[in-house]
Structure formats: structure tokens, C-alpha cells
FIKE-288942 format. One line per field, with one value per residue (C-alpha): y, x, z. Coordinates in Angstrom, 1 decimal, m for minus. Each point is the difference from the previous one (the first is absolute). Layout:
% residues N
py <- Y / ...
px <- X / ...
pz <- Z / ...
% end
This chain:
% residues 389
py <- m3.5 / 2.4 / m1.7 / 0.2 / 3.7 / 0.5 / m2.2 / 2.4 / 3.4 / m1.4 / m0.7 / 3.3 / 1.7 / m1.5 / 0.1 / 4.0 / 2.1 / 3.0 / m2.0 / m2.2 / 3.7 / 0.7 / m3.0 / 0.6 / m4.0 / m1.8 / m1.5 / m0.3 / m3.0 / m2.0 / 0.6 / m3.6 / 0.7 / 2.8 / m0.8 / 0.1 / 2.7 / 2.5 / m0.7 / 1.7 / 2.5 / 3.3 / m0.3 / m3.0 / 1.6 / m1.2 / m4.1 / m2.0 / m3.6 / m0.4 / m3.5 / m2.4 / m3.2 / m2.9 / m4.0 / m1.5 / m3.7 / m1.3 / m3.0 / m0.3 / m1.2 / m3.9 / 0.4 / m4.2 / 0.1 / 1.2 / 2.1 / 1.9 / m1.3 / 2.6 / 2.4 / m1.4 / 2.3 / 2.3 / m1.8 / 2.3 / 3.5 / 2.9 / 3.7 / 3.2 / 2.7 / 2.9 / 3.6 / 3.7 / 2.8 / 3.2 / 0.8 / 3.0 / 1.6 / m3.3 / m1.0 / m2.5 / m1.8 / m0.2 / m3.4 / m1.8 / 1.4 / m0.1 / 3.1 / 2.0 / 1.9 / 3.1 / 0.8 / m3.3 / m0.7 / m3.4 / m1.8 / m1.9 / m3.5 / m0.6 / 2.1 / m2.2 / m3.5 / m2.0 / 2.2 / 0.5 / m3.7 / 2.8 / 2.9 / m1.2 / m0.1 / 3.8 / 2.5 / 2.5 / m2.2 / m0.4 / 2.8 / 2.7 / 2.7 / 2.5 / 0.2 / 2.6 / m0.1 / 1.7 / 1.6 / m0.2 / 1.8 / m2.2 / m0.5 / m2.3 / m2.7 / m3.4 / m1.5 / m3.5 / m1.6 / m0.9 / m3.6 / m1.3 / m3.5 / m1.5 / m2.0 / 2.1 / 3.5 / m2.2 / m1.7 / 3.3 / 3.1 / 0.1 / m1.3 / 2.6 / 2.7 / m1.5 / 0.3 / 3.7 / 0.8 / m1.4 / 1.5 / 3.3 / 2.6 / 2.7 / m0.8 / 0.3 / m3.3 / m0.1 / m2.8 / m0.9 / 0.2 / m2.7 / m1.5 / m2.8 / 0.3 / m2.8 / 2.0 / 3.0 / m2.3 / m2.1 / 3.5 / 0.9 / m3.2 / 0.5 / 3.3 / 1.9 / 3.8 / m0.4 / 4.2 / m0.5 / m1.6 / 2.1 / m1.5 / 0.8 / 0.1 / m3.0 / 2.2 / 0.8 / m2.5 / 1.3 / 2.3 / 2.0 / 0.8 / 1.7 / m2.4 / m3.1 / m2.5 / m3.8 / m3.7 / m2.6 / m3.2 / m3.0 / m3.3 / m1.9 / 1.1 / 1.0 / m3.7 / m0.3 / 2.6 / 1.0 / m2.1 / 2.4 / 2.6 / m2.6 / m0.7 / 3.5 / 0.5 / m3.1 / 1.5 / 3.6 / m2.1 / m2.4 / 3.1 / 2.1 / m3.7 / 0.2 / m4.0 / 0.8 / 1.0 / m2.9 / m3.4 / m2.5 / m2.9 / m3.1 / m1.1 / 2.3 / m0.4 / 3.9 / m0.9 / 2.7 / m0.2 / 3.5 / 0.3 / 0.6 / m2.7 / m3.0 / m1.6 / m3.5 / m1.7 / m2.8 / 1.9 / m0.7 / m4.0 / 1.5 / 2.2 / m3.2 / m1.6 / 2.1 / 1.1 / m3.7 / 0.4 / 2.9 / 2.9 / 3.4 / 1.3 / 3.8 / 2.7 / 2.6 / 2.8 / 0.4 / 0.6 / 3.6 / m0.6 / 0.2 / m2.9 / m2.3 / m0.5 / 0.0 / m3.1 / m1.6 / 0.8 / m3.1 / m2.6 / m3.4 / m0.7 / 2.0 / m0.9 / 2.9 / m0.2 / 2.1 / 3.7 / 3.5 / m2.3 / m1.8 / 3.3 / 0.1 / m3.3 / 2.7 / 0.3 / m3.7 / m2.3 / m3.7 / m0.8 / m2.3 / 1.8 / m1.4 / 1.5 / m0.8 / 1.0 / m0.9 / m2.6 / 3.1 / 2.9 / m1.0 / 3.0 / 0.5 / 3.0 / m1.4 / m3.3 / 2.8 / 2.3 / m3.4 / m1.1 / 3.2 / m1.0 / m3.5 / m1.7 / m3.2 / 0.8 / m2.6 / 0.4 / m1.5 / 0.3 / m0.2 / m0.4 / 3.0 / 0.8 / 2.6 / 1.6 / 1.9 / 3.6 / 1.0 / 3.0 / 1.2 / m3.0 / m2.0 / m2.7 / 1.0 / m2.2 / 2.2 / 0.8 / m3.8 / m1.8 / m2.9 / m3.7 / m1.1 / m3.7 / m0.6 / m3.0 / 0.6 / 3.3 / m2.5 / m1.5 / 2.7 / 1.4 / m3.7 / m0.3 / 3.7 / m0.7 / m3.2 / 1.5 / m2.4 / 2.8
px <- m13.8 / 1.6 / m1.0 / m3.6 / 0.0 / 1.8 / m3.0 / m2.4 / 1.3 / 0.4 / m3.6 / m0.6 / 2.1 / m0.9 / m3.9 / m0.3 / 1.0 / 1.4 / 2.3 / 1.0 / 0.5 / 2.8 / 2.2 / 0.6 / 1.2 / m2.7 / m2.2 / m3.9 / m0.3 / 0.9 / m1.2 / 0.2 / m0.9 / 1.1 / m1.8 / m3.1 / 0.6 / 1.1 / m3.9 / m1.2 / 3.1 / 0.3 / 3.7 / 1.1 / m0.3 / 1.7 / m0.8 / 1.1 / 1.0 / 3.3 / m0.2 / m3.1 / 0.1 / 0.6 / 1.2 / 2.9 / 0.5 / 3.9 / 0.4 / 3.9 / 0.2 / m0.3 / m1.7 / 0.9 / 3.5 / 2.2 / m2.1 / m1.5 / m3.7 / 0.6 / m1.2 / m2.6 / m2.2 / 0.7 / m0.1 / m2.5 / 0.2 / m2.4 / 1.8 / m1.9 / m0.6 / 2.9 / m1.7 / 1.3 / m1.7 / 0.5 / m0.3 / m0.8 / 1.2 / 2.2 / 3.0 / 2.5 / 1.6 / 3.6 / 0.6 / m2.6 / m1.5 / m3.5 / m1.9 / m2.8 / m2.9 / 0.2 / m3.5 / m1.4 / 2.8 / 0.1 / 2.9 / 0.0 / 0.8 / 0.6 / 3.7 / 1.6 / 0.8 / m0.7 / m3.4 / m1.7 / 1.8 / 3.3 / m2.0 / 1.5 / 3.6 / 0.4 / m0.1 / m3.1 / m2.1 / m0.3 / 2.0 / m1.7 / 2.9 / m0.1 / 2.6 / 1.4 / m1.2 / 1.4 / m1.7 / 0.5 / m1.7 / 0.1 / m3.1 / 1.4 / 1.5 / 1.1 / 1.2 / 1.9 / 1.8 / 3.1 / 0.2 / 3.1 / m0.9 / 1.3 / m3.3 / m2.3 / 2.3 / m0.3 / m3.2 / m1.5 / 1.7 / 1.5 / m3.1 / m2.0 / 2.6 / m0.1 / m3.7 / m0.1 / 2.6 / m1.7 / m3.7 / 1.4 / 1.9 / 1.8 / m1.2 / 1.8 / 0.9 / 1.2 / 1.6 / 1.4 / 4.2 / 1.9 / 2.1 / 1.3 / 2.3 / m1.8 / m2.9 / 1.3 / 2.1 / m3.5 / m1.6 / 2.5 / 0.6 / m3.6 / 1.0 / m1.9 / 1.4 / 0.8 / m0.4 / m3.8 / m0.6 / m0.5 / 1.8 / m1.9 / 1.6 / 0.7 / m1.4 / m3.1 / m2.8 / m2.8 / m0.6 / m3.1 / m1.3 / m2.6 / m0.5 / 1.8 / m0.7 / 0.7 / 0.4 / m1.0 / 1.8 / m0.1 / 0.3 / m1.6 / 0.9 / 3.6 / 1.2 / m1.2 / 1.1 / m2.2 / 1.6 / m1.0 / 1.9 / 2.6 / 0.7 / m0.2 / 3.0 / 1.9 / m0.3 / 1.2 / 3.2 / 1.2 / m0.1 / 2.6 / 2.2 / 3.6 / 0.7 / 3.7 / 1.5 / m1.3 / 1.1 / m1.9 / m0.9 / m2.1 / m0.5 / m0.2 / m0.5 / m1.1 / 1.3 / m1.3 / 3.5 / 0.0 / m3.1 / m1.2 / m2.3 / m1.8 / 3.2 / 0.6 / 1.4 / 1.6 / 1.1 / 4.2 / m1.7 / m2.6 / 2.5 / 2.1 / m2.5 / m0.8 / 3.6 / 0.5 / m3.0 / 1.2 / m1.6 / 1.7 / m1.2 / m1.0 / m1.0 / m1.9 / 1.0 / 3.1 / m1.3 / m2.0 / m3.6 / 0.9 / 2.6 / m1.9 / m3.3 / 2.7 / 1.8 / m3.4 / m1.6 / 1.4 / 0.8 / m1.9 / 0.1 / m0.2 / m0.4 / m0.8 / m0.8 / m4.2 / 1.5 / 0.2 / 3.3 / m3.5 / m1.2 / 2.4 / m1.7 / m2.4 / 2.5 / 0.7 / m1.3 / m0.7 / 2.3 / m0.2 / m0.7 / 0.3 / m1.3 / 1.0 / m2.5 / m0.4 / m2.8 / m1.7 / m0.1 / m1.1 / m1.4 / m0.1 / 1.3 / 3.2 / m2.0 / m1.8 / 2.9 / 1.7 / m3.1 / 0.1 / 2.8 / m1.1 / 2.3 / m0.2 / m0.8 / 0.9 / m0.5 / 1.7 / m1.0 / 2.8 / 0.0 / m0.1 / 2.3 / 0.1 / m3.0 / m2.1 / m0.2 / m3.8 / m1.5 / m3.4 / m0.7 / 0.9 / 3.2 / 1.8 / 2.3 / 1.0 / 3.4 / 0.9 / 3.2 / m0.9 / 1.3 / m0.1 / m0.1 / 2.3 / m0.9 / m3.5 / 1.7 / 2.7 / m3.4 / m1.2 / 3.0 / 0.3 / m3.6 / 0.5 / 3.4 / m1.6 / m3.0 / m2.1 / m2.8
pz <- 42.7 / m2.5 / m2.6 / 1.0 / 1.0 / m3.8 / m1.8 / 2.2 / m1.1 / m3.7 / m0.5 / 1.6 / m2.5 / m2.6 / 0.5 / 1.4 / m2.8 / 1.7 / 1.8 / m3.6 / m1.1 / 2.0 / m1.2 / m3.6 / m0.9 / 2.2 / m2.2 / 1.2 / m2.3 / m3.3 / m3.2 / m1.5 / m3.7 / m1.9 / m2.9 / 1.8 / 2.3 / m3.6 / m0.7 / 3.1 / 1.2 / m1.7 / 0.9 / m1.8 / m3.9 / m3.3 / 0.8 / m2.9 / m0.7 / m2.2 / m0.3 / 0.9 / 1.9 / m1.6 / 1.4 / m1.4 / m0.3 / 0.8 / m1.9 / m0.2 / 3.6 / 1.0 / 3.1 / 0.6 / m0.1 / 3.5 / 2.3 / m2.6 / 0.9 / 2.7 / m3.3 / m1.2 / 1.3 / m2.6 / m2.8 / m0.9 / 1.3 / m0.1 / 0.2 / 0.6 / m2.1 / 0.7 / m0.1 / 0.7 / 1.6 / 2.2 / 3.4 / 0.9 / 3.4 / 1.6 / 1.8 / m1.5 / 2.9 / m0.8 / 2.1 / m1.5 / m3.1 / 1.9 / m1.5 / 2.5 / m1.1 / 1.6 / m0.8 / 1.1 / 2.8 / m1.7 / m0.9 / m3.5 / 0.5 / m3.9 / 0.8 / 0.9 / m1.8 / 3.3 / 0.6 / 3.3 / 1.5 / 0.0 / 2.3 / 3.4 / m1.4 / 0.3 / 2.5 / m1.8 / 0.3 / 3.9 / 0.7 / 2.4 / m0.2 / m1.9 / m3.4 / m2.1 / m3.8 / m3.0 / m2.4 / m3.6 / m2.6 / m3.2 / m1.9 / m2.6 / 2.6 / 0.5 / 3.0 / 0.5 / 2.8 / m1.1 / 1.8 / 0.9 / m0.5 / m3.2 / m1.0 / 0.8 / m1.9 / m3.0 / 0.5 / 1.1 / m0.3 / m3.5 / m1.7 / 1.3 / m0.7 / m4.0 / 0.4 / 1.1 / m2.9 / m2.4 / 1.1 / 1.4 / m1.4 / 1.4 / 3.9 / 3.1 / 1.6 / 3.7 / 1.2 / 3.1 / 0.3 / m1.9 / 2.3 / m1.8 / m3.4 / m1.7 / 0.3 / m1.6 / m2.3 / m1.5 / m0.3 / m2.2 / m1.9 / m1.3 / m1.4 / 2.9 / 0.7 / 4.1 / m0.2 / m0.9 / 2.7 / 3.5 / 2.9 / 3.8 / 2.6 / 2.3 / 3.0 / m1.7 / 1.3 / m0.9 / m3.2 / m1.1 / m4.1 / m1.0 / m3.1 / 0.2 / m3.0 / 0.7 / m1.8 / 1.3 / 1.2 / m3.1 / 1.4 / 2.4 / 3.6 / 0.4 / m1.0 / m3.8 / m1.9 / m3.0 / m3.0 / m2.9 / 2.1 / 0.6 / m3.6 / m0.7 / 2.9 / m1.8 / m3.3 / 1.1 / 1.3 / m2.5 / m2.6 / 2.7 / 0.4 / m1.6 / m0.6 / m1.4 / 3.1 / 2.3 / 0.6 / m0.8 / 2.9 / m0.7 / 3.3 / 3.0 / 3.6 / 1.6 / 3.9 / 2.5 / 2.2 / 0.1 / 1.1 / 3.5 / 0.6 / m2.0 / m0.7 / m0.9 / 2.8 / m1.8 / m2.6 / m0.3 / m1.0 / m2.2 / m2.2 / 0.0 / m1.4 / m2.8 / m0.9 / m0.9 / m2.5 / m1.3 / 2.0 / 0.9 / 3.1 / 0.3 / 2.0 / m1.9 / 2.8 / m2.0 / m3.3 / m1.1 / m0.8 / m3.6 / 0.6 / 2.1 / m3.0 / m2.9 / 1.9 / 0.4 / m3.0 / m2.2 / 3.3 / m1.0 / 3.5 / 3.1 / 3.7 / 2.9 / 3.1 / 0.3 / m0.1 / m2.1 / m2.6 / m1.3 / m1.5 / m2.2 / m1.4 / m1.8 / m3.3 / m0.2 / m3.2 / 0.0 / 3.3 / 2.9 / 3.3 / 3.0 / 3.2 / 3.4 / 2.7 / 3.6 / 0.5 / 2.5 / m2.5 / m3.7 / m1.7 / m3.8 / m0.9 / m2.0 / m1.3 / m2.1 / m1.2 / m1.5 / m1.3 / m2.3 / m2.6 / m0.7 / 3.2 / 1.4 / 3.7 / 2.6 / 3.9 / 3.0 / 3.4 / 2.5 / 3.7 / 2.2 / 2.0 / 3.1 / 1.7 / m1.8 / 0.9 / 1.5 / m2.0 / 0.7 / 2.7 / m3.1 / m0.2 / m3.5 / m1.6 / m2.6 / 2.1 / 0.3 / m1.2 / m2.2 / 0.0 / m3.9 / m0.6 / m2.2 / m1.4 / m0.8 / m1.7 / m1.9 / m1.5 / m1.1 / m1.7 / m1.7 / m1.6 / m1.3 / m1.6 / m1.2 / m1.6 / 2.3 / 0.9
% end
């Protein structure tokens, strides 16, 4: 019954606009494409693609060898063009990145990398209280979220920040608080002042500019990152690498032990396995950022379990990657970082294990140990050493 009476007063808040008025963050609608929306709304000024859209043909891949025919559906991929512009009179929403039109009461779907599917994930955009929003007064602005997932920070968040130095000079960029060292540490490693970059505040939800200027999201979705900003990112980090001071493995196993959840269940057999065939086993929690792509960059073999070790992938040449992924939750976000430096990509679908957790009504498997087979893994491993692919 709440539910009902809350879907009631929404659409009435949403659809009489002195009562929309009175809640700041409550969007009356979506605004689904910015470039076409800059044609007709005054407030939107300054549109401008940086780089046009182009498709991109992965060739490197054998889509016929393990489960890799999972991926053949982008064989041939199409990305979209990545454009700036400026908004005029909006609120960034700290939580989410989601950017409203004050003008329009509109929120801009193209804010965040996951688009309008993301809206019912945070609180503004059902929310019927009312909420405090800070004002600041910065014509020449930026604004990122500062993710605290792995992939996505280097999938997402850096390229964009290389794009706005590169097109921008001497603007203001807000980002949300760092949290994590690795995320200060990889801004610095790619010779990045931390000071230039304005940290909000963790309480601040919801923040208001008079001008806010914005990139968009390369890629396809928030799974595919954009591969000329990719190898842009890879090139920016093999330059900053120090080889001389790192050991040197052939063969490594990344194990996520430390990790709170997809685990390998049988993984004390599976270590035993590959020690014998001259793997070490690692956990990249206890190396820096720096550390963790100088140890991969020159493996001719690696094997990880689908998780943020694989971006590291990104400054690897000519190697054999192997990806373990539970047979409920294939995505490609890793198959395309190791497709960049000429890598043999392999991937192996393992049993789940566990219950899924439900998320949006939805059962996601993301969360769930894994049961690798072993053998069909010993296979692999033996036709790569072998030079039988």
C-alpha cells in the first residue's frame, strides 16, 4: 500500500510544477540525448565532439578455442562518438554522477556510464524529501565521481580526467573524496598534481554550478571501455613503469583469497596444480598499483579469477591470459583490456557456486564462488605451452 500511495504522489510531483519546485533533486523527466537536446536548449552551450565514432575490428582473439565464442559478438564493435559541452544552471549528484537540469527539471541520462537503466539505484530520483544543496560558484568546471571500483576508475575515471587535461587548461575539477590509496597512488603514477584536483566532501550529495562543462563516457555501456582511450591509459603507464626494481614472474596465478567473496572453492588443489607447472600464486592486494602492472607487464602467462587483478592486463604484450568466470556472469570488460597489447585471450567458465544475491528483483551472480575444472584448465595451459592454438 505504501508503495502505491509513494508511485501516486511521485507522478504528482513530478507532473505539477510548483510542487516539482519545492524539491530541488526530483527530476520531472529524462533528457536521453544530449547531443540532441544542445540543438534545442539554450542551456547546454559549447557542444563539441573530441573524437568521432568509429568500429573497431578484434582480430587477435580465436573466438573457437575455450569459451571464447561467448565473444563473438564483438568481433566487430561500433563505439560512439565522445563529445564535451556545458551545462548551464545544474546539480551534479555526488552518489551517482547523474547531472539535472535545473532549468528543464530533467535529468541527463548520458551522466552516468550505465544511463537511464541506473535511475532507480539512487535515492534523487524517487525521493520526495526535501535535500540540502551546495552552491558553488566555478564557471570553468569539471566534475567526476571518483568510483571506487577498480575497473570502472581505470576504465572510466582516469581516461576522462587525461581527456579534460589534455582539452582543458587551467579549469577547476571536483571530484568526489578518494578513499582508496590506489586511487590517489595511479593518479600520481601518471604524473597528475593530487592538489589540482578539488576533493568534495563525502556529506555533500547534491552540488549546484552555474556552468559546469562535461565529457562524455567512451565505450560501449559501462562494460567496454573505449579502446583508443584505453590505449591512450596503457601508454601513459608503461612510460611511468620502473622494470629494474621488479621481479620478474613467467607464470602467475592472481588468487582472490583475500578477497571477500568470488573465491575459488577448490583452490588449495588448483594452486597445487599449477605450482607443479611452475606457477607462483599471488594476491595483487599486497602490491601498490605501481607494483601489481610492473609484475604483470612481462608474465607470458597469467591466470585470474573475473575481477579488478585483470585490469592490470592493460600493460601486458603478446601474453597468455586466462580468465576464470562463473558460467552465470560472463561480461566482457577484461576480454577487451587484454585484447589491447596483442594477448592471447582464453576464457573458462566455471561452476557457480552459492546463491546469488537478488538486486533490483534480479538474481546476480556476480558475488558467487566459483568451482574451476581443473582439467579442462590443465588443457588449456598444455596447448598454450605447446603452441597448439
Amino acid at each position: 500500500m505504501k508503495n502505491v500511495i509513494h508511485r501516486i504522489l511521485l507522478y504528482i510531483f513530478r507532473n505539477i510544477n510548483y510542487l516539482n519546485k519545492l524539491i530541488k533533486t526530483l527530476p520531472s523527466g529524462i533528457i536521453y540525448n544530449i547531443k540532441e537536446e544542445s540543438r534545442e536548449n539554450l542551456h547546454i552551450t559549447n557542444f563539441e565532439i573530441i573524437q568521432d565514432k568509429y568500429i573497431d575490428e578484434i582480430s587477435n582473439i580465436d573466438y573457437n578455442i575455450a569459451n571464447n565464442n561467448e565473444f563473438a559478438i564483438y568481433k566487430q564493435l561500433s563505439y560512439p562518438e565522445i563529445f564535451t559541452c556545458t551545462f548551464n544552471n545544474v546539480i551534479a549528484c555526488t552518489k551517482s554522477g547523474f547531472i539535472i537540469d535545473c532549468n528543464s527539471k530533467k535529468v541527463f541520462a548520458e551522466t552516468n556510464p550505465y544511463k537511464e537503466a541506473a535511475l532507480n539505484q539512487y535515492d534523487f530520483y524517487y525521493s520526495l524529501m526535501p535535500t540540502k544543496v551546495i552552491k558553488i560558484k566555478a564557471n570553468n568546471a569539471f566534475f567526476l565521481i571518483s568510483t571506487t571500483n577498480y575497473c570502472h576508475w581505470f576504465s572510466e575515471f582516469l581516461p576522462i580526467l587525461i581527456n579534460i587535461l589534455k582539452y582543458y587548461k587551467n579549469h577547476n575539477i571536483y571530484i568526489t573524496k578518494l578513499i582508496h590509496k590506489w586511487q590517489s597512488d595511479s593518479i600520481k603514477m601518471l604524473d597528475i598534481n593530487l592538489n589540482s584536483l578539488i576533493q568534495i566532501n563525502s556529506s555533500d550529495k547534491y552540488i549546484h554550478f552555474d556552468k559546469l562543462n562535461f565529457i562524455s563516457f567512451g565505450g560501449i555501456g559501462a562494460g567496454i571501455p573505449d579502446l583508443k582511450n584505453i590505449i591512450i591509459l596503457k601508454n601513459n603507464l608503461i612510460d611511468k613503469l620502473n622494470a629494474k626494481c621488479n621481479p620478474k614472474y613467467s607464470k602467475i596465478y592472481i588468487s582472490r583469497k583475500q578477497a571477500n567473496h568470488r573465491k575459488v572453492v577448490n583452490e588449495k588443489e588448483l594452486e597445487a596444480f599449477l605450482y607443479k607447472r611452475g606457477f607462483i600464486s599471488l594476491c595483487m592486494e599486497d602490491y601498490s598499483v605501481q607494483k601489481q602492472l610492473s609484475i604483470l607487464k612481462d608474465a607470458s602467462l597469467i591466470i585470474a579469477v573475473h575481477g579488478p587483478a585483470l585490469i592490470n592486463t592493460i600493460v601486458t604484450e603478446n601474453s597468455n591470459i586466462i580468465e576464470l568466470a562463473n558460467d552465470h556472469h560472463i561480461t566482457a570488460s577484461f576480454f577487451r583490456f587484454a585484447t589491447v597489447g596483442n594477448n592471447k585471450y582464453f576464457l573458462i567458465k566455471c561452476q557457480s557456486i552459492g546463491e546469488p544475491k537478488i538486486i533490483n528483483n534480479n538474481k546476480f551472480y556476480g558475488y558467487c564462488d566459483i568451482l574451476v575444472d581443473i582439467n579442462k584448465l590443465g588443457n588449456i595451459i598444455y596447448s598454450i605451452e605447446n603452441n597448439l592454438f
